[in-house]
LOVEX-641881 format. One line per 2 residues: number of its first residue (from 1); their letters; for each residue x, y, z of N, C-alpha, C, O. Coordinates in steps of 0.05 Angstrom, whole numbers. Example, Ala and Ser with C-alpha at 12.3 -4.5 7.8 and 13.67 -1.06 7.14 Angstrom:
BEGIN
1> AS> 264:-114:156:246:-90:156:264:-66:156:285:-66:169; 257:-45:142:273:-21:143:258:1:157:268:23:161
***
This chain:
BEGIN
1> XX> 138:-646:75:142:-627:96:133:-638:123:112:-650:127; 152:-633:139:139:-639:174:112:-630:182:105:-607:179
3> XX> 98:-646:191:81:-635:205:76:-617:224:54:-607:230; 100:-613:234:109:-588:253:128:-560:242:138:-541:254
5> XX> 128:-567:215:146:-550:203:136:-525:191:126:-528:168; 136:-506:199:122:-472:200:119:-475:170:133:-482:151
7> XX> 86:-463:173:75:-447:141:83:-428:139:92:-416:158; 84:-416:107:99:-389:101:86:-374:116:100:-356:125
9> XX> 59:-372:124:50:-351:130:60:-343:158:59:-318:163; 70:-364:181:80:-371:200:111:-358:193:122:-337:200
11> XX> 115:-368:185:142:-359:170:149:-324:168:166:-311:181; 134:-317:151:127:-286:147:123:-275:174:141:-263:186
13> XX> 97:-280:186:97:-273:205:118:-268:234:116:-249:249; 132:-285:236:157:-285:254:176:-273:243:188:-260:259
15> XX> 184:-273:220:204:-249:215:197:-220:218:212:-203:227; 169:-216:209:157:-186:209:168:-185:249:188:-175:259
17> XX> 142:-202:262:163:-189:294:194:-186:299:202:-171:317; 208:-200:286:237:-203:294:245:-168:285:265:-156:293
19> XX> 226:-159:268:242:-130:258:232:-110:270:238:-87:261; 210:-111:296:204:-97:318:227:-99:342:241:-119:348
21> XX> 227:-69:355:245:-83:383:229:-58:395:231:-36:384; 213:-65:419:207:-48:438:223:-43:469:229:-59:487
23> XX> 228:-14:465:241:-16:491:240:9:510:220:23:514; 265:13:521:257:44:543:284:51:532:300:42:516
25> XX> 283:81:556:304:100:551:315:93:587:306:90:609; 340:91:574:358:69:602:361:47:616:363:25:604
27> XX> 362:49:642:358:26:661:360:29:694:353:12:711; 372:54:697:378:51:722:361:82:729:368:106:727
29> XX> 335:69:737:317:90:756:303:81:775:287:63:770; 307:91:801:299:79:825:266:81:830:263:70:851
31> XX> 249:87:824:224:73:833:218:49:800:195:46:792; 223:46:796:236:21:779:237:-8:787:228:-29:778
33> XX> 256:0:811:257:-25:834:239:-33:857:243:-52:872; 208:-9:856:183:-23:863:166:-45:838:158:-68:839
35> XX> 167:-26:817:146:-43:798:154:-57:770:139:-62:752; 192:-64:773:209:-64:746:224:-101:761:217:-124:761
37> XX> 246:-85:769:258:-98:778:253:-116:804:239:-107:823; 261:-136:805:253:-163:830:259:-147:845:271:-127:838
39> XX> 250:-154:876:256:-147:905:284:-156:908:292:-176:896; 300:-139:925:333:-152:931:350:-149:902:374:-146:907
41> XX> 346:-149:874:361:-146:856:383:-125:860:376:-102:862; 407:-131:862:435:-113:861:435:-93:838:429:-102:816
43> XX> 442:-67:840:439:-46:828:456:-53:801:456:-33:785; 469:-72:792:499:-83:778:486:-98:759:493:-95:736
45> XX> 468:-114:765:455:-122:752:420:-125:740:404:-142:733; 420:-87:745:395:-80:737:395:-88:698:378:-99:684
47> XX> 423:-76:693:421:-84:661:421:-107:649:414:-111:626; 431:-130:670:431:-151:656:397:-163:652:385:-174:634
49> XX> 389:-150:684:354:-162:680:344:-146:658:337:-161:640; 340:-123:654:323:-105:639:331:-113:603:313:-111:586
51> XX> 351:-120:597:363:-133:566:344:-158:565:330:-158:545; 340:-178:583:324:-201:573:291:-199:573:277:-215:561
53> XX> 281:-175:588:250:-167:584:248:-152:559:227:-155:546; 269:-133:549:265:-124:531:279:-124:511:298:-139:513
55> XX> 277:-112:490:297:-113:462:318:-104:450:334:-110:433; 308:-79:472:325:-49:463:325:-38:478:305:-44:491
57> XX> 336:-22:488:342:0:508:349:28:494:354:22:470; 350:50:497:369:72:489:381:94:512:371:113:524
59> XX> 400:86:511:431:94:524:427:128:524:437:139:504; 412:146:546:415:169:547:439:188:564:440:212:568
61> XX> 461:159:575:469:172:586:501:189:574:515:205:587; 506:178:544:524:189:523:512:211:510:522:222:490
63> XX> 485:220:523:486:248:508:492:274:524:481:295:520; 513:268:546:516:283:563:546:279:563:562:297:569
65> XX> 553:255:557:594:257:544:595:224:541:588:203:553; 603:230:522:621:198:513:632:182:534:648:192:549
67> XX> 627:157:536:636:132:551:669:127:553:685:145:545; 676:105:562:707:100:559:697:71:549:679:57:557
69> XX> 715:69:526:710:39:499:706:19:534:685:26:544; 716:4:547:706:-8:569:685:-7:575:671:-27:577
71> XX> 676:17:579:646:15:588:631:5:569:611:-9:576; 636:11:539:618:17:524:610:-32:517:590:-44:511
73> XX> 648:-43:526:649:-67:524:632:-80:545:624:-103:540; 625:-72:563:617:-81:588:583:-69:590:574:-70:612
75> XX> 571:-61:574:544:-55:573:541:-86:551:527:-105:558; 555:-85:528:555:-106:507:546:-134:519:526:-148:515
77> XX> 580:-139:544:572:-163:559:548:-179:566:540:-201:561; 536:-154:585:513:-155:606:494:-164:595:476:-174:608
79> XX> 493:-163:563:468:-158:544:465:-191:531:487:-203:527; 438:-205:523:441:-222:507:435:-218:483:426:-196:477
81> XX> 439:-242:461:450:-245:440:417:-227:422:396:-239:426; 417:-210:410:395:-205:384:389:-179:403:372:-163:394
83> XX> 400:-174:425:396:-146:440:406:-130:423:417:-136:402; 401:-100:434:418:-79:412:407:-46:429:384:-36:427
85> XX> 422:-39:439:438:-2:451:432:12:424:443:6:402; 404:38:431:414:59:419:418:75:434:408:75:457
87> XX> 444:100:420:458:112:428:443:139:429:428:143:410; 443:155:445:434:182:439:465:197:440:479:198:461
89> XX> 474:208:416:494:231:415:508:247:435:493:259:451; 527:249:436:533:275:454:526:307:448:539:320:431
91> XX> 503:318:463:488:347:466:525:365:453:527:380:433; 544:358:470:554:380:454:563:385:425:576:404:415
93> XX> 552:357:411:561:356:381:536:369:365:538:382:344; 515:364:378:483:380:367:481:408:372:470:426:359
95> XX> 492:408:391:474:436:404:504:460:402:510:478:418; 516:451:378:549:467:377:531:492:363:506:492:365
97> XX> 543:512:348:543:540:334:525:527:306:502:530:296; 549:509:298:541:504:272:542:466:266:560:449:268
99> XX> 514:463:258:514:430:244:549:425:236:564:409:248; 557:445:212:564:441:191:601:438:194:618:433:176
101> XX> 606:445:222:628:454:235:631:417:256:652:413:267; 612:399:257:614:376:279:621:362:268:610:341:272
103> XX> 644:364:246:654:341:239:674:324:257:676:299:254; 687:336:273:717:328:287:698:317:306:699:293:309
105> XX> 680:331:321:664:319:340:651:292:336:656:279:356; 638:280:320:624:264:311:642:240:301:634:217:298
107> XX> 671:250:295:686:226:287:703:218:321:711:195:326; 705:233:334:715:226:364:694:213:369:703:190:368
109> XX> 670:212:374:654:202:383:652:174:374:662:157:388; 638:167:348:643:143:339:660:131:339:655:107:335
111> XX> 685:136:344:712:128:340:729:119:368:751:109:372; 709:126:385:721:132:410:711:106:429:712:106:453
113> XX> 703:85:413:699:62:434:670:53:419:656:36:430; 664:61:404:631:49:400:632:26:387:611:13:386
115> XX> 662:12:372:658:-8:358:663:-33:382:662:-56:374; 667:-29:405:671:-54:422:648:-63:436:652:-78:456
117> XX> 617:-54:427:587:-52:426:586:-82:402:569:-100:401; 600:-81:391:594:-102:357:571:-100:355:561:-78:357
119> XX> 557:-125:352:528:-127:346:512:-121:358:491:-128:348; 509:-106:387:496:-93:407:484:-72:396:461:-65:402
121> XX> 502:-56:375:508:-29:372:483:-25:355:484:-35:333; 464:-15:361:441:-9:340:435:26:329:454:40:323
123> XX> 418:31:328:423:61:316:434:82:338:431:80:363; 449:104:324:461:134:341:439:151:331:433:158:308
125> XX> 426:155:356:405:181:358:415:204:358:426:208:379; 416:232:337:420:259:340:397:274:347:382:275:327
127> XX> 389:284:364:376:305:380:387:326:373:411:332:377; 365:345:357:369:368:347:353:390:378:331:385:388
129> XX> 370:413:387:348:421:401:326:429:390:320:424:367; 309:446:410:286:453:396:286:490:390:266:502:384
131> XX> 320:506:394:324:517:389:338:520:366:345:543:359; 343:502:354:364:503:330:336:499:309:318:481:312
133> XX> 337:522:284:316:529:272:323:510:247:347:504:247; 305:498:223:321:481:201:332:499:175:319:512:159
135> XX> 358:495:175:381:504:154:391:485:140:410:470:144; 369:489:116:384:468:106:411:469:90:411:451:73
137> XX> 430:482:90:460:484:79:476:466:103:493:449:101; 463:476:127:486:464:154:475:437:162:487:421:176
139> XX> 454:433:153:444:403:162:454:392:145:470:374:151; 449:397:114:472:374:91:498:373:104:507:351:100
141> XX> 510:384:115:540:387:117:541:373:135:562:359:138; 521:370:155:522:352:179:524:322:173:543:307:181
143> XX> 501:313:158:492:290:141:520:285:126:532:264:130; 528:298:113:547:278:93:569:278:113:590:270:102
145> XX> 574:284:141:595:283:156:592:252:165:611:236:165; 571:249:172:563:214:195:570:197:177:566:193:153
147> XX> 584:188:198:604:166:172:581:137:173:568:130:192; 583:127:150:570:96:143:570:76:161:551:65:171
149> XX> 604:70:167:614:41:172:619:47:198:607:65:210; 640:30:210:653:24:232:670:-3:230:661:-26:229
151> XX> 692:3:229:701:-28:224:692:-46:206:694:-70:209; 683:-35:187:669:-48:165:641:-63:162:631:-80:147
153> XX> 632:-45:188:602:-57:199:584:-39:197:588:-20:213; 556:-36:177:545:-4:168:538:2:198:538:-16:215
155> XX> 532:29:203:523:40:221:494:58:212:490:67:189; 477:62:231:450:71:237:458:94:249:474:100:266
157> XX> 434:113:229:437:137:246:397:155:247:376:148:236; 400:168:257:370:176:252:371:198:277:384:199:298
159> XX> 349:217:262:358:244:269:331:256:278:312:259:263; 331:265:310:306:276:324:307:307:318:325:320:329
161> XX> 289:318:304:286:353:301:265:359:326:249:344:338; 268:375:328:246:384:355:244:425:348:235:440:365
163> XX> 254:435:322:245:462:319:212:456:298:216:438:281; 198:462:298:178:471:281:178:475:257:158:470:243
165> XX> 195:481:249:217:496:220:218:468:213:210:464:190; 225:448:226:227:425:201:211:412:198:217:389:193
167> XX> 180:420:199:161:401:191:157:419:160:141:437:157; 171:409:142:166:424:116:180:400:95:195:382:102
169> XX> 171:405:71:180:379:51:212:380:46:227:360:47; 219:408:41:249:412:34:262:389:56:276:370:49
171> XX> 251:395:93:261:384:99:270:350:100:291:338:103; 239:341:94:243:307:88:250:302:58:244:280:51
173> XX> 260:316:43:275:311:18:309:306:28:326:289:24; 306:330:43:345:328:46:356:301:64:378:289:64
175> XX> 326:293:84:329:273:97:325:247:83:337:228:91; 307:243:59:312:220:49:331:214:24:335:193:12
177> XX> 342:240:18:373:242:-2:398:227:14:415:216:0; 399:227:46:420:222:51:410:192:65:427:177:73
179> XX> 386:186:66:371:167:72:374:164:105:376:141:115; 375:182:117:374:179:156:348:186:159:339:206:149
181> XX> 331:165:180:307:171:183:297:194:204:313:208:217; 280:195:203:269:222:220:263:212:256:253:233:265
183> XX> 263:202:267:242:202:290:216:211:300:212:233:310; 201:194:297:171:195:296:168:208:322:176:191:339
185> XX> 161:229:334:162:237:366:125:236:378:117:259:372; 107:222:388:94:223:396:95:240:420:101:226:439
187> XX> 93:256:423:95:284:441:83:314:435:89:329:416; 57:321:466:47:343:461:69:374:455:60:396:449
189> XX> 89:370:457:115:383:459:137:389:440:155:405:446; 136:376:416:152:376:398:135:365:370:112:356:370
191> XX> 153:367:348:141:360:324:136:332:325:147:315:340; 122:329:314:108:298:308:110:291:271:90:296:258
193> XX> 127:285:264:132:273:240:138:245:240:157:233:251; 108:231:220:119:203:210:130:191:186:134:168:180
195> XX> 138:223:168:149:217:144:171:201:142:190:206:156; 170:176:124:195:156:118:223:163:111:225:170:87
197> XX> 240:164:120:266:184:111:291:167:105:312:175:96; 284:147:110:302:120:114:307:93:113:287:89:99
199> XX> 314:77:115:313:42:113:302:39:137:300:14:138; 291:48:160:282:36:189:272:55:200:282:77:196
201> XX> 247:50:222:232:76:233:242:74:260:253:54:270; 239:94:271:239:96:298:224:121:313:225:145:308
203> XX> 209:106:334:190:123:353:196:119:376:206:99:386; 186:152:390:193:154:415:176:167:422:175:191:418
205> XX> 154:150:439:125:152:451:128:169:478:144:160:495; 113:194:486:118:203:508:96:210:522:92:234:528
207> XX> 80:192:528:46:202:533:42:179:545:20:173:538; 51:157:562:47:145:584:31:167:613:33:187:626
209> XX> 17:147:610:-1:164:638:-3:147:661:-12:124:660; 10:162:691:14:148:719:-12:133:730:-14:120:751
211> XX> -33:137:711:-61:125:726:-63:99:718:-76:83:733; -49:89:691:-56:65:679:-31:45:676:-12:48:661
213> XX> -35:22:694:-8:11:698:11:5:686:33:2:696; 1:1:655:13:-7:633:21:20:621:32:21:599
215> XX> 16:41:633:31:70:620:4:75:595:2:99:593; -5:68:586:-14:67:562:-47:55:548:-46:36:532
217> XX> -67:65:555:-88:50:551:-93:23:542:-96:31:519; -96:-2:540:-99:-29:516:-104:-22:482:-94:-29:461
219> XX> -129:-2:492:-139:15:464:-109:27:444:-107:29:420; -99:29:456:-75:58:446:-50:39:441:-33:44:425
221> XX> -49:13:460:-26:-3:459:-37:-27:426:-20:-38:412; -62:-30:423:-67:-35:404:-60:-35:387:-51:-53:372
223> XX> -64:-2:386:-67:16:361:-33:20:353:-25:21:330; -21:22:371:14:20:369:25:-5:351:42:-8:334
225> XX> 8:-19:363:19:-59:351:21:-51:322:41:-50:308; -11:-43:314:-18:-46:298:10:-25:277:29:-31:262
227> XX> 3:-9:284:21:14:269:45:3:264:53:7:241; 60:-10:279:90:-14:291:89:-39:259:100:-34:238
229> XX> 74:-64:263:73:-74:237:70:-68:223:87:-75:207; 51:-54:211:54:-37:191:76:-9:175:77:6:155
231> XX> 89:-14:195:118:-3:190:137:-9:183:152:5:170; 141:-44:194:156:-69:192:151:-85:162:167:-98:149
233> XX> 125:-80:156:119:-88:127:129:-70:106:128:-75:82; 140:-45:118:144:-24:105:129:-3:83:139:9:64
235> XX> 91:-2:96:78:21:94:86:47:102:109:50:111; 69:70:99:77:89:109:43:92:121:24:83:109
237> XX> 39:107:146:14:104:153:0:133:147:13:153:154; -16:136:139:-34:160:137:-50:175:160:-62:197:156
239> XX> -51:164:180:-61:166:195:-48:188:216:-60:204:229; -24:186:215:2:196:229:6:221:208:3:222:183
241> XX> 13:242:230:25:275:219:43:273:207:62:263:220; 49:282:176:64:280:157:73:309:160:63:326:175
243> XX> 97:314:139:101:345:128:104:346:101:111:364:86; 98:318:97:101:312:58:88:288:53:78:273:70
245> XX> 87:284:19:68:268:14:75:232:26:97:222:30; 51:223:27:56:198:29:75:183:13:81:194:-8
247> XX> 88:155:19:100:149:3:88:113:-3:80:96:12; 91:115:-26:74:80:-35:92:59:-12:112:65:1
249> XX> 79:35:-13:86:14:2:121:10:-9:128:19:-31; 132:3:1:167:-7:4:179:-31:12:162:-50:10
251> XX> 199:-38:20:215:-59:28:199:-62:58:184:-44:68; 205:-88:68:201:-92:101:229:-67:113:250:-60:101
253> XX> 222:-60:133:249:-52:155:240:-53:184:218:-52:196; 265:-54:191:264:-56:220:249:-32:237:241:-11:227
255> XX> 248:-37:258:224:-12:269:234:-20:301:236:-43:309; 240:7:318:246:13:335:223:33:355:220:56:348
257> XX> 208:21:379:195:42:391:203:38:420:204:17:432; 210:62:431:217:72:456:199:82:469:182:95:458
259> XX> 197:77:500:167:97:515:194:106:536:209:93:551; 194:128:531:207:153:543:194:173:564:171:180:559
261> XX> 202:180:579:200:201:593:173:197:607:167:179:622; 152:225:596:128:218:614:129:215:639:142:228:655
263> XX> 106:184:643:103:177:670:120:157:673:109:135:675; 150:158:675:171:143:670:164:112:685:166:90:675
265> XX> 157:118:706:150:91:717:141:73:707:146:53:721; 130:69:691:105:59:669:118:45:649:115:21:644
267> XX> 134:63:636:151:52:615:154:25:608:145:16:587; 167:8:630:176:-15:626:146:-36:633:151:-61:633
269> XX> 130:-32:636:99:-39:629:93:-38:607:92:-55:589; 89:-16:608:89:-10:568:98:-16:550:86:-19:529
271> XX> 123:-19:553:143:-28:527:144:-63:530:151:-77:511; 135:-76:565:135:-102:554:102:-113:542:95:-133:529
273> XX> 86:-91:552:58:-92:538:49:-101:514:34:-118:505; 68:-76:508:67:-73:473:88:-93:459:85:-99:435
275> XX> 106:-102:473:122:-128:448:107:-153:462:117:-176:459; 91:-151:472:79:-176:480:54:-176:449:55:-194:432
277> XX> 38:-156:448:28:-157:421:39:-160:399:32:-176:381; 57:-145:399:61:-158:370:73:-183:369:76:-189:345
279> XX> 81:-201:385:101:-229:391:73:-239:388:69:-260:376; 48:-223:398:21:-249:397:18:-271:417:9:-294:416
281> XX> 29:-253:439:35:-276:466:11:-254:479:8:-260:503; -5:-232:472:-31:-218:496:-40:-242:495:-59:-248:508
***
């Protein structure tokens, strides 16, 4: 063996980070361009800069109406290679009468330009409001609607509840029958579930504070690293608000964390904060 040629443990280790991707929700917010973006950067090419600081992004601006396949090719472009867009849904396929009725909706949508994303294309976020109570007859009906593939390429899906009603076991049973994960929501504001529901986790941190530059204490950005691998190894952590029982250790999976909203400014501090730990470049 080379003398320069990585130990397994080296080995292990660099794949476990490759199945983290830390990132934000968007790209184009103007005090951004005091503490984000270079001085003089053109508004055109805010996305191409913000794809190479970070891993992931998620695309909130499709949960307000579907793109035109162009746009959706031209976000792809901008982006480099192992990058990857999640999608947040269109509000009027969630927030309709009935789950169980969004089938036509949900196939326009996917269908409507998301495969010219290719390998960009990382998970479709459903945002449940926080008025829609959990039923479970209309949520199966929803679930067996989201189709798998795309062009013969599986698709990710994972599903944000935000009523109260679904922090209960029935509900993470029906969620790990159809195997779509839950969204971990770190937020004084909504449910906070870290039950495993799926092949891949995903969190969306909303407790960035405007006083600390990094959005996020060192203490707390730590304590994230830490968690985020331990996710990637595919534990389930105890430590974190469940609504059902723990589940024994599993496969590695990929692991997705977003710093959202909050003290938005911060965000992109934070999220390069925190993949700086786990890469092992603090």
């Amino acid at each position: 063996m080379s003398a320069h040629a990585p130990t397994g443990d080296l080995l292990a280790a660099t794949k476990l980070r490759t199945r983290i991707r830390v990132g934000i929700g968007g790209w184009t917010y103007a005090p951004w361009r005091n503490n984000f973006y270079p001085a003089g950067l053109v508004q055109r090419r805010e996305l191409e800069f913000a794809s190479r600081q970070l891993r992931a992004i998620e695309i909130n601006g499709t949960y307000y109406g579907a793109q035109k396949p162009a746009t959706y090719a031209k976000w792809a472009a901008e982006t480099p290679v192992d990058f990857v867009f999640s999608l947040k849904a269109p509000r009027y396929i969630t927030e309709g009468r009935r789950l169980a009725e969004a089938g036509k909706g949900i196939h326009s949508f996917v269908h409507g330009g998301l495969a010219e994303m290719g390998d960009r294309l990382g998970p479709i976020l459903w945002q449940l409001p926080p008025s829609r109570p959990f039923d479970a007859d209309d949520l199966e009906a929803f679930l067996e609607a989201l189709p798998r593939e795309l062009d013969g390429q599986p698709l990710r899906h994972v599903l944000e509840v935000r009523h109260p009603g679904f922090r209960c076991a029935r509900y993470v049973d029906l969620a790990r029958a159809h195997a779509v994960p839950t969204v971990f929501t770190d937020s004084p504001d909504y449910p906070s579930m870290a039950d495993l529901t799926g092949d891949f986790t995903y969190a969306r941190l909303m407790r960035s504070a405007d006083d600390i530059p990094t959005g996020y204490a060192p203490a707390a950005l730590d304590r994230w690293a830490d968690q985020a691998r331990s996710w990637a190894a595919g534990n389930d952590i105890a430590e974190l608000p469940h609504a059902a029982a723990l589940q024994t250790a599993g496969k590695p999976r990929d692991v997705f964390v977003f710093f959202i909203s909050s003290a938005k400014h911060r965000n992109p501090a934070a999220a390069m904060a925190l993949q700086a730990r786990i890469d092992g470049d603090r």
